[in-house]
Every structure is written in structure tokens, then in C-alpha cells.
N, C-alpha and C positions, 0 to 999 in steps of 0.2 A: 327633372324627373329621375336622371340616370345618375344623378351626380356622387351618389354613395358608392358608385363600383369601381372606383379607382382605391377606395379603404379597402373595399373587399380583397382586391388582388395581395396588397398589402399584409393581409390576415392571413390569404394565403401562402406566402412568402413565409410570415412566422411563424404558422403550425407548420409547414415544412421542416425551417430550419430546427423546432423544436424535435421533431417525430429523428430527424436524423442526431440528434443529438442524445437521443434518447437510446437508440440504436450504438452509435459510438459507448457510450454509459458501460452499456450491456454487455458490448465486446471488451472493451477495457475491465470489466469486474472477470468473465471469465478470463482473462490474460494472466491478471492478477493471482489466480487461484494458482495458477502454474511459476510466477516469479517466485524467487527463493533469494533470501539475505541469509548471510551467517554472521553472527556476534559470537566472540571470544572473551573470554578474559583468562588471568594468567598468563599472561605472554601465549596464548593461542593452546595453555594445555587442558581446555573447556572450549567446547564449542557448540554452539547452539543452532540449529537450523528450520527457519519457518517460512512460509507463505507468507509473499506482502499484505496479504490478510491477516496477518498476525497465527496464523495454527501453524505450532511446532510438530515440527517432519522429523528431527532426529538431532541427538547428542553424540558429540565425540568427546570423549573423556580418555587421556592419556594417561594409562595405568602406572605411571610412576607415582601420580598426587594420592594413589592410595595406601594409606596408613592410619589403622587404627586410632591413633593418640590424633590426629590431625582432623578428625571426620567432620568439624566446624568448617576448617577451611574449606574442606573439599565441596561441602553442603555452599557454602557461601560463594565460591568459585561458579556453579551451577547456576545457581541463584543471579550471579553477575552474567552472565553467558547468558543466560534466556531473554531478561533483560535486554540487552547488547541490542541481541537478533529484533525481540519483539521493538526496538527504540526506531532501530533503523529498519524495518516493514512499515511503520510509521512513516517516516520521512521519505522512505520508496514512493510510498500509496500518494502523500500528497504532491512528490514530483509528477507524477505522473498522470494524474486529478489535473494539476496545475497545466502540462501540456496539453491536456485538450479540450481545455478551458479557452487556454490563450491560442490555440488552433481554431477556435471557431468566434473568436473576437472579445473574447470575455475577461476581466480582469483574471490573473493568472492565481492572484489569492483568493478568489470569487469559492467560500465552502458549498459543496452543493451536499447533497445527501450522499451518502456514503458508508 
């Protein structure tokens, strides 16, 4: 007659482990908002800086690269800089996805929402 309350416990074991994992999610997405990567190009005289979320915080631009006759490069310079940063907020976001995937027993390439 009792025999289903041993599945029960077990259900509650997994909406536990899900409700804290859920919670982790949530702190990790705010942590996020505060990590910062910077991408470069030109040998570091462009520099791009954003949020592991991908939103750009700020540019460093080293006023030598400006010259009129050159405003392609400079444009394209920028262009590779933002790039750079948003590439590697990318690769940030999934290392770090990836640890607390594989912290809570989960395949480490496991995509969850994001």
C-alpha cells in the first residue's frame, strides 16, 4: 500500500537538487554582469572592453592610430577590438556555464539556457 513513497523521496531529492541549481543559475548570471574581458587588436593599440554578457563598457584607443588618410584602418582596428572582447565574453560565459554544470554532476558541455 506504502510502496510508492520511496519514489517520492526520490522526487524530492530532484526538485531540491533542481530549485538549488536554479538558484546557482541566478547567481552566476549576476556575477556575470560584473566579469569583464578585454580584446585588443593592433598590438594592443585598440582595446575593447565588455561584460561576459557580451555589453561593451569602454574603448581604448591610442591616439597615435589617428590619421586622417588611414580612417579605414582605424575603423577596422575597432571593429577587430570589439570582436576580440565580445569572442572571448563568449568563451568566458561558457567556461564558467561549464563549471557549474560539472559542479553539480552534469556533463560539462551540458548547453542549458543562457
Amino acid at each position: 500500500m506504502f510502496k510508492g513513497l520511496g519514489q517520492m523521496g526520490d522526487m524530492a531529492k530532484m526538485m531540491q537538487a533542481a530549485q538549488e541549481m536554479q538558484e546557482k543559475m541566478g547567481q552566476l548570471q549576476e556575477e556575470m554582469q560584473q566579469m569583464t574581458v578585454t580584446g585588443e587588436s593592433g598590438t594592443g593599440l585598440v582595446k575593447a572592453t565588455c561584460t561576459v554578457k557580451g555589453e561593451l563598457k569602454s574603448l581604448d584607443i591610442d591616439p597615435s592610430i589617428f590619421n586622417a588618410d588611414e580612417k579605414e584602418v582605424v575603423e577596422d582596428l575597432i571593429l577587430a577590438a570589439i570582436k576580440d572582447a565580445q569572442q572571448k565574453a563568449k568563451d568566458k560565459a561558457q567556461e564558467e556555464m561549464g563549471k557549474l554544470t560539472e559542479g553539480m554532476g552534469l556533463p560539462k558541455d551540458m548547453k542549458l539556457p543562457f
